[in-house]
C-alpha positions as CSV (number, residue, x, y, z in Angstrom):
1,X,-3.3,-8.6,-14.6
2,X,0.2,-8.8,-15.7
3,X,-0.8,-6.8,-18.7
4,X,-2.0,-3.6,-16.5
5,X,1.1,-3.7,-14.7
6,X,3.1,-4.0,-17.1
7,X,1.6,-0.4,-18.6
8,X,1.9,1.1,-14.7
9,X,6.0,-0.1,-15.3
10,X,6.3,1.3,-19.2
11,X,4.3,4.6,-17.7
12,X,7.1,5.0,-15.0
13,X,9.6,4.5,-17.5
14,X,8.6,7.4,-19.5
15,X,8.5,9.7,-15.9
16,X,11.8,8.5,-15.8
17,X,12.9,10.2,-18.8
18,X,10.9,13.0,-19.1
19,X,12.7,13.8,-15.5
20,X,16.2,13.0,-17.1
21,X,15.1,15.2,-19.9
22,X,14.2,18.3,-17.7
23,X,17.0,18.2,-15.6
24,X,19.3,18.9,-18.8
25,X,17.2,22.4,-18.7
26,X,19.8,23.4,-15.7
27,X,21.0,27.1,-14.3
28,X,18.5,28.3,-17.0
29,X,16.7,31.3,-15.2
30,X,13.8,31.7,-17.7
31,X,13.0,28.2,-18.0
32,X,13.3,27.3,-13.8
33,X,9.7,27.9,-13.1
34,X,8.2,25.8,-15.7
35,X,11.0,22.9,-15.2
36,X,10.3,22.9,-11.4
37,X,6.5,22.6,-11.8
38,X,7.0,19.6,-14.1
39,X,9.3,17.9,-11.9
40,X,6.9,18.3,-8.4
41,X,4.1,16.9,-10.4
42,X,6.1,14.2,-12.1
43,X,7.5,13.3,-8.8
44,X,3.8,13.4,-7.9
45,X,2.8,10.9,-10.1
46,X,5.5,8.4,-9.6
47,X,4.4,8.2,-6.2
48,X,1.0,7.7,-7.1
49,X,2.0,5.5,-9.7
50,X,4.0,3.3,-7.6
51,X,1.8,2.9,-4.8
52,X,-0.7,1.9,-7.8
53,X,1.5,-0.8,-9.2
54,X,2.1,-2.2,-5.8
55,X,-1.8,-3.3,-5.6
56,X,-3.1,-4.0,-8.5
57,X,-1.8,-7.5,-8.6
58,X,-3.8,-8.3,-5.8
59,X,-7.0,-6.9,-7.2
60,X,-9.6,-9.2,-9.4
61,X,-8.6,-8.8,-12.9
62,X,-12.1,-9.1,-14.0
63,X,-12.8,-5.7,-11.7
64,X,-14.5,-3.7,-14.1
65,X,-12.8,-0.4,-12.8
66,X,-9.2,-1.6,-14.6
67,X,-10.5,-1.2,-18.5
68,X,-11.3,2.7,-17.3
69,X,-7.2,2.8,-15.5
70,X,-5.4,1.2,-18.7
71,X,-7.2,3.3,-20.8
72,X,-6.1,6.4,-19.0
73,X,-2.8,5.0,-18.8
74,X,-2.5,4.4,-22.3
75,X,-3.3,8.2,-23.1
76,X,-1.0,9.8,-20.3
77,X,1.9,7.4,-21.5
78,X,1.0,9.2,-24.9
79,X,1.2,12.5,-22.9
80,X,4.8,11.5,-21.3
81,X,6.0,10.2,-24.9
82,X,5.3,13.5,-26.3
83,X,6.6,15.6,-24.0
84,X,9.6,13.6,-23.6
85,X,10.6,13.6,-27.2
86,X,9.6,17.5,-27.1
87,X,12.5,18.0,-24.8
88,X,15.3,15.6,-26.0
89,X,14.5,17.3,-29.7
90,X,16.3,20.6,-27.6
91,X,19.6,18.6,-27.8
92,X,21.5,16.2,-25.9
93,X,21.5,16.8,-21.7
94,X,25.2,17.6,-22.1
95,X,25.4,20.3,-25.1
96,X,22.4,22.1,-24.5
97,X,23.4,25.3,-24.8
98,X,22.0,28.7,-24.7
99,X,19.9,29.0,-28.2
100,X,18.0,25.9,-27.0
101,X,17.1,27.3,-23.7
102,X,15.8,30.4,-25.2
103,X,13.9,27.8,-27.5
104,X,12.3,25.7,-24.6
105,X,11.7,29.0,-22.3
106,X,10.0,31.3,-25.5
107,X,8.6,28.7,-27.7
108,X,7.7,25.7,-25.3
109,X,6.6,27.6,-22.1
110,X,3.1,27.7,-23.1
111,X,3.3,23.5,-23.9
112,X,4.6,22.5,-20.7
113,X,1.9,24.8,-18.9
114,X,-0.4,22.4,-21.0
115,X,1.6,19.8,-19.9
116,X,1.3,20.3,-16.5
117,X,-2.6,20.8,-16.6
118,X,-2.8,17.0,-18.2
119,X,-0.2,16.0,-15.5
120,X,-2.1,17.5,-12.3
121,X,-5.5,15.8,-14.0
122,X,-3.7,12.8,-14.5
123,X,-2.9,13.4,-10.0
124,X,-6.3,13.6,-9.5
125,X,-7.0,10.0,-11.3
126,X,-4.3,8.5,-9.3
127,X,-6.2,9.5,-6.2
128,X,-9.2,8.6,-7.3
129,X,-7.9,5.5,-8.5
130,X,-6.7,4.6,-4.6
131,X,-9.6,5.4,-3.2
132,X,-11.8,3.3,-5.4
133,X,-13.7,0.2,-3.9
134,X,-11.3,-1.8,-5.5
135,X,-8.6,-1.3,-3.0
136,X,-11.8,-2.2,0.0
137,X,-11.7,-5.4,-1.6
138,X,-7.7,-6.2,-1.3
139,X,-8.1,-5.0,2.0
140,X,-11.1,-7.6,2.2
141,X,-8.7,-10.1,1.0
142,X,-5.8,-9.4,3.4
143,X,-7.9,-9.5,6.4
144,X,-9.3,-13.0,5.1
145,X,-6.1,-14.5,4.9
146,X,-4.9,-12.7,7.5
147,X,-7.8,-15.1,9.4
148,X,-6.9,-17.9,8.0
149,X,-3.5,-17.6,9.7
150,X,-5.3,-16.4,12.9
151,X,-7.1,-20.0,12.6
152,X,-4.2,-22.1,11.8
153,X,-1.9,-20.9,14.7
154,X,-4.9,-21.7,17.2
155,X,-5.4,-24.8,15.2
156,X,-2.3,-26.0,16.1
157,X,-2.5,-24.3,19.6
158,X,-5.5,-26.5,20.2
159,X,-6.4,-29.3,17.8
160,X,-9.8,-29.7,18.9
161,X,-12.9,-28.3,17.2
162,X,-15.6,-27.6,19.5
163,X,-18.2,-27.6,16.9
164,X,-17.5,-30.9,15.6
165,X,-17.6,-31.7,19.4
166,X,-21.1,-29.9,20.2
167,X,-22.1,-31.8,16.9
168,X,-21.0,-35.5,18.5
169,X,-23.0,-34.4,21.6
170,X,-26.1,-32.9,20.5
171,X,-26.6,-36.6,18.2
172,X,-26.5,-38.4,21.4
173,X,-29.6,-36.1,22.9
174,X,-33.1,-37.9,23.6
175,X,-36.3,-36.9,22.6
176,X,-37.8,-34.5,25.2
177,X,-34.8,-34.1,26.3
178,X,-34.5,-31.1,29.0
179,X,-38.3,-29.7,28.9
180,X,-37.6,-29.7,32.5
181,X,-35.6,-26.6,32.1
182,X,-38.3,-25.3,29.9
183,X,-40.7,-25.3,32.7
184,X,-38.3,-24.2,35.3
185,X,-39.3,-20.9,37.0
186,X,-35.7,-19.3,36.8
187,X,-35.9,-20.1,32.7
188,X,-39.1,-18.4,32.4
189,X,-38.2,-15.4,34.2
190,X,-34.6,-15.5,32.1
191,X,-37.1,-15.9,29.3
192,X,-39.6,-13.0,30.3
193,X,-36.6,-10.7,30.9
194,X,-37.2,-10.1,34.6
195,X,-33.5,-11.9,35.4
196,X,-30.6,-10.8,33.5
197,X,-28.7,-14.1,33.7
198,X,-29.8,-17.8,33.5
199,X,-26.9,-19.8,35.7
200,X,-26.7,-23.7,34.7
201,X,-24.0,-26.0,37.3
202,X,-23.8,-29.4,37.3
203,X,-21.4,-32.0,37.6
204,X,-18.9,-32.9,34.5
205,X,-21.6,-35.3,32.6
206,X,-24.5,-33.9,34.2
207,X,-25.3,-32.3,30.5
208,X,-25.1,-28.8,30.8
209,X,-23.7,-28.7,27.3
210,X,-27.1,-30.2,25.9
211,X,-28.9,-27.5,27.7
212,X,-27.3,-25.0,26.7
């Protein structure tokens, strides 16, 4: 599992720089359009990316849906590296003058419109991604742990199991035990379904808990 993660961390490292890299394409009005699209959909993904991160250590890593995510991580970390190394090859953030603006806004507009295609496709595995079943089942697991702290505060709230109980009371029971009740006229109209509700009283001891 740490594996996975650790390409979800090396992915956002690489949406890191590709933002540091397009932010160096500053006050540049040919190339604004192109270098705002890429930024709202890298921002998009590192969302995505982060909420992805922040479950998949919970999730089975046997789950047979993780070889199809680190495969398409692996190729849109590809995607980052190239387009990352596309824009520091323009210069460095701090002397990127004019010449290379015209470069990135005549010669590279038509690549980061392909790069933004691969980016939104990428979108639309992350969302697929978080609504897989796989995400049901750490929800699964939360709620079951979250019962197994329901049980131990009322555990220690009260200490006594009433099946264990029930248990100790039913082995002390004697054959033919309660056919009386069986051949009651109030059970067999409970039984029949012409009275809603079957009311058993007795004295502490009297064994109502063996009836019932």
């Amino acid at each position: 599992m740490a594996e996975i993660i650790g390409i979800v961390s090396g992915v956002l490292a690489f949406v890191g720089a590709a933002q540091k890299s397009l932010n160096a394409i500053n006050d540049f009005r040919s190339a604004t359009k192109e270098r705002e699209n890429l930024l709202r959909h890298l921002s998009y993904v590192e969302v995505g990316l982060k909420k992805l991160e922040g479950v998949l250590d919970k999730v089975d890593p046997d789950d047979q849906n993780l070889d199809d995510i680190r495969r398409h991580l692996d190729d849109f970390k590809s995607t980052l590296k190239d387009l990352t190394e596309r824009l520091e090859s323009s210069g460095e953030t701090s002397r990127f003058n004019v010449r290379r603006r015209v470069k990135w806004a005549v010669k590279d507009k038509s690549l980061a419109k392909e790069d933004i295609a691969k980016i939104e496709e990428f979108e639309q595995l992350l969302t697929k991604w978080l609504a897989l079943d796989i995400w049901d089942k750490v929800r699964k697991h939360e709620e079951i742990i979250r019962d197994e702290e329901r049980q131990k505060i009322l555990d220690w709230l009260s200490p006594i199991n009433f099946f264990a109980r029930q248990d100790e009371i039913f082995s002390k029971r004697q054959a033919d035990t309660g056919t009386w009740l069986l051949e009651n006229d109030g059970f067999k109209k409970w039984k029949l379904g012409e009275e809603k509700m079957l009311w058993c009283s007795g004295i502490p001891g009297a064994g109502k808990t063996v009836l019932a």
